[in-house]
DRENPA-3360 file (N, C-alpha, C; in nm, 2 decimals, always signed):
BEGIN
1 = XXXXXXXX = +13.75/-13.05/-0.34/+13.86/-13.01/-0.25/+13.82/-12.91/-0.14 ~ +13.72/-12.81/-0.16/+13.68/-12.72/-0.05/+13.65/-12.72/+0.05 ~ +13.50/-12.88/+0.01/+13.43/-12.93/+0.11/+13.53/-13.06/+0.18 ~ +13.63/-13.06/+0.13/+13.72/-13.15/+0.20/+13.81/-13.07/+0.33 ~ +13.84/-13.01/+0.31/+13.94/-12.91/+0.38/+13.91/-12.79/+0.42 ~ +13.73/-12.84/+0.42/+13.68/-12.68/+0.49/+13.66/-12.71/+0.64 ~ +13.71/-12.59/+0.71/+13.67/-12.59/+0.87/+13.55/-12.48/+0.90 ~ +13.45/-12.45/+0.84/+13.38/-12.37/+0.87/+13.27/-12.38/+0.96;
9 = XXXXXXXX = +13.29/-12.53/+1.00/+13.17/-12.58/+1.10/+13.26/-12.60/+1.24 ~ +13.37/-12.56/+1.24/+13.45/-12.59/+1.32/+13.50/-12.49/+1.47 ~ +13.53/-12.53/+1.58/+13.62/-12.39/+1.66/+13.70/-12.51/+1.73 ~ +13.79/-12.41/+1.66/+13.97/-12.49/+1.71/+14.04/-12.37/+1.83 ~ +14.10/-12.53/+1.92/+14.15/-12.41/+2.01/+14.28/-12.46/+2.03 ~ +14.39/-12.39/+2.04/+14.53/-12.41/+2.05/+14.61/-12.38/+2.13 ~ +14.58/-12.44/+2.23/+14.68/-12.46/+2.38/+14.83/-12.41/+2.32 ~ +14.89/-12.33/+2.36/+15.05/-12.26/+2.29/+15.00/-12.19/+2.18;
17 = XXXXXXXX = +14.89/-12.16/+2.12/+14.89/-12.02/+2.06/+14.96/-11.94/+2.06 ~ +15.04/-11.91/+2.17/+15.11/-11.79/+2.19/+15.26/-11.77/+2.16 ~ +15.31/-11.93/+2.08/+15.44/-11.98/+2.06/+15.43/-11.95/+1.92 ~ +15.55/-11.97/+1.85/+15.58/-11.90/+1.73/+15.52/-12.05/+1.65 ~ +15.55/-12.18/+1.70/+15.49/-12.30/+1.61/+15.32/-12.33/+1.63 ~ +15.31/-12.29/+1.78/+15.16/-12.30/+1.75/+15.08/-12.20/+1.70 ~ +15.09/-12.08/+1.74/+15.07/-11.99/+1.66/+15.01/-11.92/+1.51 ~ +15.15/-11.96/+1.44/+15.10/-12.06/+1.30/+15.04/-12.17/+1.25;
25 = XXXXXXXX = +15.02/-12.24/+1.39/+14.90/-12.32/+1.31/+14.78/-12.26/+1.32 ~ +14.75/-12.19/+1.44/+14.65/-12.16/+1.50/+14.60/-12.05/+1.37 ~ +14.69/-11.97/+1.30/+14.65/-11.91/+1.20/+14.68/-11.99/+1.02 ~ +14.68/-12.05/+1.07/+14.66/-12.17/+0.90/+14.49/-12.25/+0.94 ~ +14.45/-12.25/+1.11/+14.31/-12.33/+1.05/+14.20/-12.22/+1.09 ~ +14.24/-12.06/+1.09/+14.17/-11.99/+1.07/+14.13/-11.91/+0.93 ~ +14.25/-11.95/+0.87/+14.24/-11.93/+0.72/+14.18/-12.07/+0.62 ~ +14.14/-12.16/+0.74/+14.06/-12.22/+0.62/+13.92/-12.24/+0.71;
33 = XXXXXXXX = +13.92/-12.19/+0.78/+13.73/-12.08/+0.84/+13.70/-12.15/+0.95 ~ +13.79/-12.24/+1.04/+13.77/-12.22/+1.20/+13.74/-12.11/+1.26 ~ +13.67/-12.12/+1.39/+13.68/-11.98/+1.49/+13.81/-12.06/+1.57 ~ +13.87/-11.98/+1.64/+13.99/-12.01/+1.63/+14.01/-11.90/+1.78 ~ +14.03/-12.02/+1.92/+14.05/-11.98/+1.99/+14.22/-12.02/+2.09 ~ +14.30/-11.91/+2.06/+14.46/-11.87/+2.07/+14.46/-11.89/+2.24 ~ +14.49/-12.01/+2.28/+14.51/-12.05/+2.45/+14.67/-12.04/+2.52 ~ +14.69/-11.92/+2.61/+14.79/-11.98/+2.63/+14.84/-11.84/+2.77;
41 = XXXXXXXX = +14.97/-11.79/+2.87/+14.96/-11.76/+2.94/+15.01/-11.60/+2.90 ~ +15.09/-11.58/+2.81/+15.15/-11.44/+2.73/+14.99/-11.35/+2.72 ~ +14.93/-11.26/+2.75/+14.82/-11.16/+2.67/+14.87/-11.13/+2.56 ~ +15.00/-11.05/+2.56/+15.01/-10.97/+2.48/+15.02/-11.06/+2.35 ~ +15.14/-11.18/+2.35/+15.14/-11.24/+2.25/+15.02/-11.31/+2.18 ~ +14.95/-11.36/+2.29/+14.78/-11.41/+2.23/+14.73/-11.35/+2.17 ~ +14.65/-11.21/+2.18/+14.59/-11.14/+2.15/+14.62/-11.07/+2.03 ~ +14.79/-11.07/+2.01/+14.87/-11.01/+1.88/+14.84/-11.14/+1.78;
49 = XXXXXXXX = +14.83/-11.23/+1.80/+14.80/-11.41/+1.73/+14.68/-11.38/+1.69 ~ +14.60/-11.31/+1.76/+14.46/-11.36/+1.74/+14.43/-11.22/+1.67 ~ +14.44/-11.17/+1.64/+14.47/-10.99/+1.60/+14.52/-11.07/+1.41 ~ +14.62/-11.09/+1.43/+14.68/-11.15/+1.29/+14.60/-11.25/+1.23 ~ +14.50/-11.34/+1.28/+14.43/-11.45/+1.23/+14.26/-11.33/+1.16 ~ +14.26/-11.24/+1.25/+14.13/-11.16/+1.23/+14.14/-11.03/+1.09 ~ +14.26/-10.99/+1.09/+14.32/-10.96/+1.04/+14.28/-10.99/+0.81 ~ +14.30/-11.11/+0.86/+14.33/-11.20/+0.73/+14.17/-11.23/+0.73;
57 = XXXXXXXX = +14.11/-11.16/+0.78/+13.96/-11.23/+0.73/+13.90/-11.34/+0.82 ~ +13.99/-11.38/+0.93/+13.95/-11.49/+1.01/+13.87/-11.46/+1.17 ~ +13.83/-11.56/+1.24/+13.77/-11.53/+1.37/+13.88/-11.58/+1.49 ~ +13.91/-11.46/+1.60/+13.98/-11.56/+1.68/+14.00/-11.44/+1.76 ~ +14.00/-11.55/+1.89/+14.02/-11.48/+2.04/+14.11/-11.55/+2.12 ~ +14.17/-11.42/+2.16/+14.27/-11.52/+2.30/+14.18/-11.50/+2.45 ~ +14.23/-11.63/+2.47/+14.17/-11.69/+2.62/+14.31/-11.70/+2.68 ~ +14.33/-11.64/+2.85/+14.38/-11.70/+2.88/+14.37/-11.84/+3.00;
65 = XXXXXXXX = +14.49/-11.93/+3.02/+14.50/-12.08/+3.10/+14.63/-12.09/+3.10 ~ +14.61/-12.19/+3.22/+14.77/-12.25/+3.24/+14.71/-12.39/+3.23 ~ +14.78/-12.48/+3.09/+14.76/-12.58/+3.11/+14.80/-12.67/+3.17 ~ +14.84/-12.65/+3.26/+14.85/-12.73/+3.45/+14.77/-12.76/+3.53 ~ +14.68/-12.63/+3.49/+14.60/-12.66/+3.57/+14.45/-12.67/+3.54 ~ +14.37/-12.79/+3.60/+14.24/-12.82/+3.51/+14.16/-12.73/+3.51 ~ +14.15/-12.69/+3.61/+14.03/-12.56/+3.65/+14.02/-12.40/+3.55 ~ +14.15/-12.44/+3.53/+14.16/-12.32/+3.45/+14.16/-12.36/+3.31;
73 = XXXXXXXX = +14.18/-12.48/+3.25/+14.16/-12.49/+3.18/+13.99/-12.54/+3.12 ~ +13.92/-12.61/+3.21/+13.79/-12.60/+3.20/+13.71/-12.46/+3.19 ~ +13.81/-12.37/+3.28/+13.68/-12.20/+3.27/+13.73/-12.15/+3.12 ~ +13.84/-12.18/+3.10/+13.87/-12.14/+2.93/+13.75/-12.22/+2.82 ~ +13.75/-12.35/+2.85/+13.64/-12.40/+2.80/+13.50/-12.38/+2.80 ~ +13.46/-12.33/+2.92/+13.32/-12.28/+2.94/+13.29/-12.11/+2.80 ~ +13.43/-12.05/+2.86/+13.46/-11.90/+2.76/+13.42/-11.93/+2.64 ~ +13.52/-12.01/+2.55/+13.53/-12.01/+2.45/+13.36/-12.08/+2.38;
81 = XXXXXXXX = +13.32/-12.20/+2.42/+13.17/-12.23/+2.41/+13.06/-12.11/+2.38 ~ +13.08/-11.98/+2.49/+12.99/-11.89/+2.50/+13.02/-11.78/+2.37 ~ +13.16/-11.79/+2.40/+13.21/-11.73/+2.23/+13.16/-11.71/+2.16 ~ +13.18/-11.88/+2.09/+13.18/-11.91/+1.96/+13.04/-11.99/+1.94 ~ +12.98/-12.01/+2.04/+12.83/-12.08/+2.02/+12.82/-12.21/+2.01 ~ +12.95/-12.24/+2.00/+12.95/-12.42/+2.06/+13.10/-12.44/+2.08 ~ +13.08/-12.57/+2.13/+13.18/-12.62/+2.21/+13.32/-12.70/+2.11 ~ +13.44/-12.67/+2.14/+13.56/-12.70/+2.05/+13.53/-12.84/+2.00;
89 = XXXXXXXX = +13.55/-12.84/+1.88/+13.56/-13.00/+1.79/+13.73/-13.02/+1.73 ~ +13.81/-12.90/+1.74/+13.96/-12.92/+1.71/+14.01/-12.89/+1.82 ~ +14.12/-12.92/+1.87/+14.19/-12.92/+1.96/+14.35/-12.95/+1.96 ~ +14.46/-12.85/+1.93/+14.56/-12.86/+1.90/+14.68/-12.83/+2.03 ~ +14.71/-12.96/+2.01/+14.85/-12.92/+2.22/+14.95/-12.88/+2.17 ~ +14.94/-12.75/+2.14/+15.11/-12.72/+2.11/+15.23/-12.68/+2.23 ~ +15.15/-12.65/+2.39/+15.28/-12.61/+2.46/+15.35/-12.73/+2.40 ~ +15.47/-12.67/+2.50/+15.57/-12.77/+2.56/+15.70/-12.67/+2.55;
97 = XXXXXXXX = +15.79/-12.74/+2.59/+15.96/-12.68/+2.59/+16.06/-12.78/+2.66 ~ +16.13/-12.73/+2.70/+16.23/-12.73/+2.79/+16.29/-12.71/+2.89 ~ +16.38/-12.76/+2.98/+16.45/-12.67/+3.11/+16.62/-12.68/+3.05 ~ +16.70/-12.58/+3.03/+16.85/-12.60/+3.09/+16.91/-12.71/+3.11 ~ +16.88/-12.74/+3.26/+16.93/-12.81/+3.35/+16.83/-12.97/+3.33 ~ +16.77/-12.97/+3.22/+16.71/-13.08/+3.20/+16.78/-13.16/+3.08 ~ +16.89/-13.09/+3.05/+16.97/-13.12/+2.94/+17.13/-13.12/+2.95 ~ +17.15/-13.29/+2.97/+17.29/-13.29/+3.01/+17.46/-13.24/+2.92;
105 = XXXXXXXX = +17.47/-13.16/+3.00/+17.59/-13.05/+2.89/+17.72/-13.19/+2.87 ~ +17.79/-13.13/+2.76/+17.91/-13.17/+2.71/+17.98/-13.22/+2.80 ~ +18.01/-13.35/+2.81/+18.09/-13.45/+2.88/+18.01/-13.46/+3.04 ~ +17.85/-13.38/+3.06/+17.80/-13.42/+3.17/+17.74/-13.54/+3.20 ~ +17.70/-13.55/+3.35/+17.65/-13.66/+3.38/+17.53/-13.71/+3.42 ~ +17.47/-13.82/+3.35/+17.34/-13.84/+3.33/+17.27/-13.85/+3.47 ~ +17.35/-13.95/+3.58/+17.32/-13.97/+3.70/+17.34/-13.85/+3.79 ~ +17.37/-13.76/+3.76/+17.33/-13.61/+3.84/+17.22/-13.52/+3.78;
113 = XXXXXXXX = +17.14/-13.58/+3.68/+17.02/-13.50/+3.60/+16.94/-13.48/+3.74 ~ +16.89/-13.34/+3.76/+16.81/-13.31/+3.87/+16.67/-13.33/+3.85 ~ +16.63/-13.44/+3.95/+16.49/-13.50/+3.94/+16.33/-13.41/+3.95 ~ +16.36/-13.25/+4.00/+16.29/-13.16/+3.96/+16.29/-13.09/+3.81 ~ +16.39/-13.08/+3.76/+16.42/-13.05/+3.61/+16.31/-13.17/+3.53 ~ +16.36/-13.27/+3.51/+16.31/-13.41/+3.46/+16.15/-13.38/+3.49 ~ +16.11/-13.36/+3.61/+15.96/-13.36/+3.62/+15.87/-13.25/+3.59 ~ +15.94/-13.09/+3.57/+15.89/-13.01/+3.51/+15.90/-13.00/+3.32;
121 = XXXXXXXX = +15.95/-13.07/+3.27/+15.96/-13.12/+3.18/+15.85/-13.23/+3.11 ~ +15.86/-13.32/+3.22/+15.74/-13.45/+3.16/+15.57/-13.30/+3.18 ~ +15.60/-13.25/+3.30/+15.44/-13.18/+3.35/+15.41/-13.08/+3.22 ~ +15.53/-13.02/+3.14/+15.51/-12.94/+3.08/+15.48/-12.99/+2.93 ~ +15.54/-13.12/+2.90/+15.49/-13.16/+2.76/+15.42/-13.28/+2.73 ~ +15.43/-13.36/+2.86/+15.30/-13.50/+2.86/+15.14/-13.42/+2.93 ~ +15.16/-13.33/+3.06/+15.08/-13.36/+3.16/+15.01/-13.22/+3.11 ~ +15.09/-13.12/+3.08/+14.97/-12.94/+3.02/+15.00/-12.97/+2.89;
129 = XXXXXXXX = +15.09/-13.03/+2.81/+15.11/-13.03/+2.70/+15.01/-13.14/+2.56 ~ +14.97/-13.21/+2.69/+14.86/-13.33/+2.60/+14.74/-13.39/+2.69 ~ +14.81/-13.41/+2.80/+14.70/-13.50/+2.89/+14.58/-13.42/+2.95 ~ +14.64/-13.31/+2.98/+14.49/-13.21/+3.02/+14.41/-13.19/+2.98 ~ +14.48/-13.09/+2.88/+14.41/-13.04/+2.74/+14.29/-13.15/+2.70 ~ +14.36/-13.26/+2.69/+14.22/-13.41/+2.60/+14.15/-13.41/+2.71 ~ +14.18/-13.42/+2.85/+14.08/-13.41/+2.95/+13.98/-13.37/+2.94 ~ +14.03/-13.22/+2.94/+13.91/-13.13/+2.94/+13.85/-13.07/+2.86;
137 = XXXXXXXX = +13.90/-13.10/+2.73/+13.83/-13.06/+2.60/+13.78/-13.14/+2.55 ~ +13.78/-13.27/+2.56/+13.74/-13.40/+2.50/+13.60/-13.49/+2.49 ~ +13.57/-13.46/+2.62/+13.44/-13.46/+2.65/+13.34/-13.42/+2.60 ~ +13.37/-13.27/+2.54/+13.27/-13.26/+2.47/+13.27/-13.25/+2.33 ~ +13.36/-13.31/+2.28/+13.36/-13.38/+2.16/+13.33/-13.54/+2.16 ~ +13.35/-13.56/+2.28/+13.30/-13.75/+2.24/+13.11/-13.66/+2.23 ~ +13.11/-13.62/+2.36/+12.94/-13.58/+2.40/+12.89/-13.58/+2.21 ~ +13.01/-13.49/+2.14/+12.90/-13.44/+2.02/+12.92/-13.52/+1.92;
145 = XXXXXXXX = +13.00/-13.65/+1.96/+13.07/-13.70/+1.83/+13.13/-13.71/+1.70 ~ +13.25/-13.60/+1.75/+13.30/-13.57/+1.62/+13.40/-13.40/+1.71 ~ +13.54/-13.47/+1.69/+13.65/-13.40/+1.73/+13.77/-13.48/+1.65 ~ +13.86/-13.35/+1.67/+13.98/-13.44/+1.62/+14.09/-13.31/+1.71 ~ +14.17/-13.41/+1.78/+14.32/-13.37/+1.91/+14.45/-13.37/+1.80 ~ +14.50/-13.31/+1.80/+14.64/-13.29/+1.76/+14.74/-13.25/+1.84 ~ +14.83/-13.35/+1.88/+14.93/-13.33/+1.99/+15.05/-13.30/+1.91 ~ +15.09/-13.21/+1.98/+15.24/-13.16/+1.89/+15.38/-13.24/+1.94;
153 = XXXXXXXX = +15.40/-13.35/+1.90/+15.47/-13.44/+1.97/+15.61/-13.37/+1.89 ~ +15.74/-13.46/+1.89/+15.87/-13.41/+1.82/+15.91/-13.50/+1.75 ~ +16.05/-13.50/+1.65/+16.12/-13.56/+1.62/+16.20/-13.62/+1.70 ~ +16.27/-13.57/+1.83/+16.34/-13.64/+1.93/+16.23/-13.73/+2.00 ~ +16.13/-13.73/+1.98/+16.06/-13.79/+2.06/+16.09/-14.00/+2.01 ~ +16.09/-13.96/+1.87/+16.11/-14.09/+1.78/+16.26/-14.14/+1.77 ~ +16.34/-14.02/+1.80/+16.46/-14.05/+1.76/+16.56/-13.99/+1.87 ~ +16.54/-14.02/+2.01/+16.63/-13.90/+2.13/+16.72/-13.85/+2.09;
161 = XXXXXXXX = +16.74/-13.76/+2.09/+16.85/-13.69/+2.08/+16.97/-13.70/+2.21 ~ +17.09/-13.69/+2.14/+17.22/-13.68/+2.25/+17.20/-13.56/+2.35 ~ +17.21/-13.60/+2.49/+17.19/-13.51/+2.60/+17.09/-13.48/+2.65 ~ +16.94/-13.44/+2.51/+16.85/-13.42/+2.55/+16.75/-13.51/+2.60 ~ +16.76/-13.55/+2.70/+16.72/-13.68/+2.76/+16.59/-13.64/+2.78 ~ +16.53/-13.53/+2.90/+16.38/-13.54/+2.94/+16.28/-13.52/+2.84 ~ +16.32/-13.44/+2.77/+16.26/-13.38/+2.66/+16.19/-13.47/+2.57 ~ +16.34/-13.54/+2.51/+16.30/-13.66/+2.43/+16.22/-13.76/+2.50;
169 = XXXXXXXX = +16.26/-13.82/+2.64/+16.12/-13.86/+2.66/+16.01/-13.87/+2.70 ~ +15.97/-13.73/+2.72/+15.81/-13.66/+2.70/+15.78/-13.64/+2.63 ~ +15.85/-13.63/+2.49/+15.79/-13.59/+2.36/+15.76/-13.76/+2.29 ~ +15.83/-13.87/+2.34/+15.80/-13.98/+2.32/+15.62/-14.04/+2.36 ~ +15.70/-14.02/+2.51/+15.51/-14.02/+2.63/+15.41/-13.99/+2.53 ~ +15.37/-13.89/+2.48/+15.30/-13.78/+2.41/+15.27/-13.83/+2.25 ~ +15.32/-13.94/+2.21/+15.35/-14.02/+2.10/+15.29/-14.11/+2.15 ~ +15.31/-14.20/+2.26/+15.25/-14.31/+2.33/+15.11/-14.26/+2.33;
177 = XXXXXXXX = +15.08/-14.18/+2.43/+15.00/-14.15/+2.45/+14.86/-14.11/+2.36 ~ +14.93/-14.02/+2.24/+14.85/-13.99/+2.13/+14.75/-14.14/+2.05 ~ +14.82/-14.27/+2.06/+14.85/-14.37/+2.01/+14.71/-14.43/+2.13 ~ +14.75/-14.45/+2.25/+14.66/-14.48/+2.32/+14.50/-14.43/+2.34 ~ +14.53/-14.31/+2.31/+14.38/-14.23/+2.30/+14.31/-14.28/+2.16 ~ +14.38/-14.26/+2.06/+14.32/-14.30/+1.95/+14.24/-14.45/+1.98 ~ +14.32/-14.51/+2.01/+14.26/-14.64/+2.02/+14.11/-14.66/+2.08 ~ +14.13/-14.59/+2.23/+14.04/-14.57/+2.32/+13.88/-14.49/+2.25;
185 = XXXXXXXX = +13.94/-14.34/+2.21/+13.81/-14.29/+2.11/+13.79/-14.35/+1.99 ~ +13.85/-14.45/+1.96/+13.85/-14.48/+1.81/+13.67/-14.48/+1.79 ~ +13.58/-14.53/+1.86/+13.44/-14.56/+1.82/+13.37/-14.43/+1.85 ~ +13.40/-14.34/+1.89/+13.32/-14.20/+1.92/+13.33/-14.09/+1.87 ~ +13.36/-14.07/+1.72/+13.38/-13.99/+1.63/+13.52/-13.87/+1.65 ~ +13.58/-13.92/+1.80/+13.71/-13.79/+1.79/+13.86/-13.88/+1.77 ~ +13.95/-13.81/+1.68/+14.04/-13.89/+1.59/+14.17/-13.82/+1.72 ~ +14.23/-13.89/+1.71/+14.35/-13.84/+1.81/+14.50/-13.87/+1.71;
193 = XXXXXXXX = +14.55/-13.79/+1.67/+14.67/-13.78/+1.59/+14.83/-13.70/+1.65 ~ +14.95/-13.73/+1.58/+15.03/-13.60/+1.64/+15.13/-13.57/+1.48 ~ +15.15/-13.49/+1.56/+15.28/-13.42/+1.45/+15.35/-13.40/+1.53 ~ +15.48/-13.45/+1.45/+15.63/-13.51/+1.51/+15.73/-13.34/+1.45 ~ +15.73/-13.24/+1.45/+15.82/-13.13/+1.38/+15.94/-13.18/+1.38 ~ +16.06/-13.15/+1.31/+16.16/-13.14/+1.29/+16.23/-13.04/+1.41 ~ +16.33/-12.99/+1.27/+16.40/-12.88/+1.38/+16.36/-12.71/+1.25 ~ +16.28/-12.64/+1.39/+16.19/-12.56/+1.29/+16.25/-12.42/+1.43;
201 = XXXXXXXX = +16.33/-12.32/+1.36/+16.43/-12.19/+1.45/+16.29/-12.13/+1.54 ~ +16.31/-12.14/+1.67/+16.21/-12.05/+1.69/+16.30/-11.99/+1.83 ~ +16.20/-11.92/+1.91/+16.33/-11.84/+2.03/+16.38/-11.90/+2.14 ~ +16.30/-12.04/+2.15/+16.40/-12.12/+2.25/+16.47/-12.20/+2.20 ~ +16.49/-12.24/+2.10/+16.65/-12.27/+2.02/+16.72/-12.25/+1.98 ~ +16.66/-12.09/+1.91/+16.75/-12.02/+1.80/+16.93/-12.03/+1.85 ~ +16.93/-11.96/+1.96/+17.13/-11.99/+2.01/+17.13/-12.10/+2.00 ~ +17.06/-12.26/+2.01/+17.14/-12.36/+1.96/+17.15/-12.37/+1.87;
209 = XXXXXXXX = +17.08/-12.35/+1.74/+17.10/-12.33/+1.61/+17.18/-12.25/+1.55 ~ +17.22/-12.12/+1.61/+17.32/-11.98/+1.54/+17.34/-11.92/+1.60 ~ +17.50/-11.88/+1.55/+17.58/-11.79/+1.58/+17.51/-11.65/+1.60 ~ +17.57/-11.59/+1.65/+17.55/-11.47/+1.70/+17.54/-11.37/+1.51 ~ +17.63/-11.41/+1.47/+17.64/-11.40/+1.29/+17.55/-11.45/+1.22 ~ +17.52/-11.56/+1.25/+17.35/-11.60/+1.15/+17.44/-11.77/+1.10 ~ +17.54/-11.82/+1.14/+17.58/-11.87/+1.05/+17.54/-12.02/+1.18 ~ +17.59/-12.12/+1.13/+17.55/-12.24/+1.20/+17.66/-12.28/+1.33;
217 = XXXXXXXX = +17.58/-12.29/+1.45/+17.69/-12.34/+1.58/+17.68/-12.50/+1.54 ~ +17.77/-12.54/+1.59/+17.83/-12.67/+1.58/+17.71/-12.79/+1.58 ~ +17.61/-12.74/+1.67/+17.46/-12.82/+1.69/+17.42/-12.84/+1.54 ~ +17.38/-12.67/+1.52/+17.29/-12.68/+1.35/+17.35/-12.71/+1.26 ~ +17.49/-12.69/+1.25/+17.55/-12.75/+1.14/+17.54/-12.91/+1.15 ~ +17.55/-13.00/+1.26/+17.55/-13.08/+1.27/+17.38/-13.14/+1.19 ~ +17.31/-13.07/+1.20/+17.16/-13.12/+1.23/+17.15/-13.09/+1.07 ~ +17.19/-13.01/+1.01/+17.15/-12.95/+0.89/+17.24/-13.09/+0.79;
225 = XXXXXXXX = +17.34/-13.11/+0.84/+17.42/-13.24/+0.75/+17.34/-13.37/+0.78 ~ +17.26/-13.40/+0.86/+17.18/-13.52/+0.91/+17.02/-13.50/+0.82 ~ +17.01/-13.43/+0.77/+16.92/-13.31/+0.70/+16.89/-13.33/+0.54 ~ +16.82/-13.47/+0.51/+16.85/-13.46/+0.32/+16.82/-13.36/+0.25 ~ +16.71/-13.26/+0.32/+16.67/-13.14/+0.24/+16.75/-13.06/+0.23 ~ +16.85/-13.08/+0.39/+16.93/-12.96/+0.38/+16.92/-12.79/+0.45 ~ +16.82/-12.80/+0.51/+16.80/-12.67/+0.60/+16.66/-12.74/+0.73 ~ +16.65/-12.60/+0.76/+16.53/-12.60/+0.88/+16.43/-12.58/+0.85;
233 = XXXXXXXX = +16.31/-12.63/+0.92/+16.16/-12.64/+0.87/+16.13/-12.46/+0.92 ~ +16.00/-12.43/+0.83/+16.00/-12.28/+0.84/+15.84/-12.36/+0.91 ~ +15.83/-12.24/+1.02/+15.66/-12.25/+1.04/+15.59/-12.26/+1.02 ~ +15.55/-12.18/+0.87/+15.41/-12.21/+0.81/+15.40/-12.34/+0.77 ~ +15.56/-12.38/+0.74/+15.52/-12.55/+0.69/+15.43/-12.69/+0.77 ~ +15.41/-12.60/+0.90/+15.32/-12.67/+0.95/+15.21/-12.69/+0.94 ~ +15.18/-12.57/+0.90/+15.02/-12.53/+0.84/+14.94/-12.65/+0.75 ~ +14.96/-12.72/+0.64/+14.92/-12.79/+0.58/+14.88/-12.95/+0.68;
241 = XXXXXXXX = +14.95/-12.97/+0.73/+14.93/-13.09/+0.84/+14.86/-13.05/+0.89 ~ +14.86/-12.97/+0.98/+14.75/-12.95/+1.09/+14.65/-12.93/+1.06 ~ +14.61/-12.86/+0.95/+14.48/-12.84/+0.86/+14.45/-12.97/+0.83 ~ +14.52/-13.05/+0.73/+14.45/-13.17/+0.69/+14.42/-13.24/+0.80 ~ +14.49/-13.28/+0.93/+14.42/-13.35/+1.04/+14.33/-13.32/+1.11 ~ +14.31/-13.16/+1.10/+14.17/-13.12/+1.16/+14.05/-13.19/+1.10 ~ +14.03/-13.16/+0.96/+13.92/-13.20/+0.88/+13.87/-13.33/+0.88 ~ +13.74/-13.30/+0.94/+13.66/-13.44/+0.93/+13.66/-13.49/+0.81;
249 = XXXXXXXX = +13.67/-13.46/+0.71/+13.64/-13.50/+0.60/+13.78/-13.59/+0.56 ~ +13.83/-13.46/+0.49/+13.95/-13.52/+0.46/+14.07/-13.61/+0.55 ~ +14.03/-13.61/+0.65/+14.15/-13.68/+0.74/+14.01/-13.79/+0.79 ~ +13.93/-13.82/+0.75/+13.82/-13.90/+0.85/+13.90/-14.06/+0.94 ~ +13.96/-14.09/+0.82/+13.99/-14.23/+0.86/+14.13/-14.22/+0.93 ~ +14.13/-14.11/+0.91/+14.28/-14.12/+0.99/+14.30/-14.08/+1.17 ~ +14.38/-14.14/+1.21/+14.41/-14.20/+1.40/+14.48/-14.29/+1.44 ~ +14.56/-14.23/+1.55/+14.67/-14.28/+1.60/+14.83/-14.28/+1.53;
257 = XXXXXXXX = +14.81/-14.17/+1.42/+14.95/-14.14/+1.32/+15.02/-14.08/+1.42 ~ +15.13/-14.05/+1.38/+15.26/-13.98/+1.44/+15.32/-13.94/+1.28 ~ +15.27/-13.78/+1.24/+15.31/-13.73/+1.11/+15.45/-13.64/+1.16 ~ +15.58/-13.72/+1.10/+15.69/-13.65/+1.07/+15.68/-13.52/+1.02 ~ +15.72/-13.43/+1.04/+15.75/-13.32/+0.95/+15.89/-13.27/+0.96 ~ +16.00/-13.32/+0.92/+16.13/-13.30/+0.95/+16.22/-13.29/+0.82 ~ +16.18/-13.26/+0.72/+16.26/-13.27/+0.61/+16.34/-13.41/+0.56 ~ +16.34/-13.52/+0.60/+16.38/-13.65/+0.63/+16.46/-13.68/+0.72;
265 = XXXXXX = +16.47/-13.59/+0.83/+16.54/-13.66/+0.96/+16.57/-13.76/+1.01 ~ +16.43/-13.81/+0.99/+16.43/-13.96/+1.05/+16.45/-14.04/+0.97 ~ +16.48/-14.04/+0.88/+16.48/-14.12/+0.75/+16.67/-14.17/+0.74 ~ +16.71/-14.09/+0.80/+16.88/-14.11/+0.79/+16.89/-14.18/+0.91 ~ +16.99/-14.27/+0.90/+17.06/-14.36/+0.99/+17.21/-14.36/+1.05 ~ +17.28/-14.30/+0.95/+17.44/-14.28/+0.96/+17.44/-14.16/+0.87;
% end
């Protein structure tokens, strides 16, 4: 089981490091002996990520990039190389989010959704959130043969959610997509996978999730009854997935999944 689930030949780097869900992955595959490079636009947050991963006995540095833009995300790539003494074989897309106004409110209307909203939304969770990233990290894992991409796709992605229209389908794209690449690298040793999260509190939801009191707004309660476990996914629970998809070993044959992690969300119908 060691040599199955060991990353110690590994440097993983995590686009959204600096988010509370990537973050924790980014410190779950430094605790199983990645070097572990924290990517993302926050210093302070990175650096405190990468501080906590080192902390625990682990290796990790924040780089900053805007994954928008390739240039910057290539000189991140050249950095982290000189680092760590070779070039990324993990690769995890955790930005992504939301706009407001990309999400049609109570009794709003779909055909007034503003077509700049909609498209900083697709740029932020298809185009910095998956498509770049494989760009420009990917190459030199086909070069070395042997990488594995993990796109942080959603649950709405599989299942849209009411109102949240752009979201859900960029987080769909991102599923498509993940699905297409695999196919594409399937013969050059880099595995392309995603993980689908549930609904896991972090600080751009939390107000949709709760009250000012801690107790459930009309959303979470809602979500928590659609919910067979019955509550919200905690962060670390990501940790085990992301780890097992890193590993060449133990994940070898695996590509082109879309791994739920929602406590059975999707599993309910009515």
């Amino acid at each position: 089981m060691k040599e199955l689930f060991n990353l110690n030949e590994d440097v993983a780097v995590v686009i959204g490091g600096t988010g509370e869900l990537g973050g924790t992955m980014a410190e779950a595959l430094g605790a199983a002996g990645a070097k572990v490079a924290v990517v993302g636009r926050n210093a302070e947050r990175g650096n405190a990520r990468a501080g906590r991963i080192t902390d625990n006995g682990g290796e990790a540095k924040f780089f900053a990039a805007d994954g928008l833009n390739a240039d910057s995300l290539d000189e991140a790539r050249q950095e982290i190389a000189k680092w760590s003494g070779s070039p990324a074989s993990i690769l995890v897309n955790a930005a992504g989010g939301n706009r407001p106004d990309a999400t049609i409110p109570p009794g709003g209307d779909y055909c007034k959704l503003p077509l700049d909203a909609w498209r900083d939304v697709f740029d932020l969770n298809l185009v910095g959130g998956a498509l770049l990233p494989s760009q420009v990290f990917g190459q030199d894992m086909i070069n070395a043969g042997v990488g594995s991409v993990i796109n942080i796709a959603s649950m709405s992605g599989m299942i849209p959610l009411s109102r949240v229209v752009a979201y859900s389908a960029a987080k769909a794209a991102v599923i498509n997509l993940t699905q297409w690449l695999a196919r594409e690298w399937a013969t050059t040793g880099v595995r392309v996978n995603a993980i689908s999260p549930g609904f896991f509190p972090a600080e751009q939801n939390r107000k949709l999730l709760f009250n000012d009191d801690g107790s459930y707004t009309e959303r979470g309660g809602q979500i928590i009854g659609h919910t067979p476990m019955g509550r919200f996914g905690k962060a670390e629970e990501l940790g085990g997935v992301v780890t097992w998809l890193a590993c060449r070993r133990a994940a070898s044959f695996v590509t082109g999944q879309n791994i739920a992690v929602d406590g059975g969300f999707a599993s309910v119908t009515i």
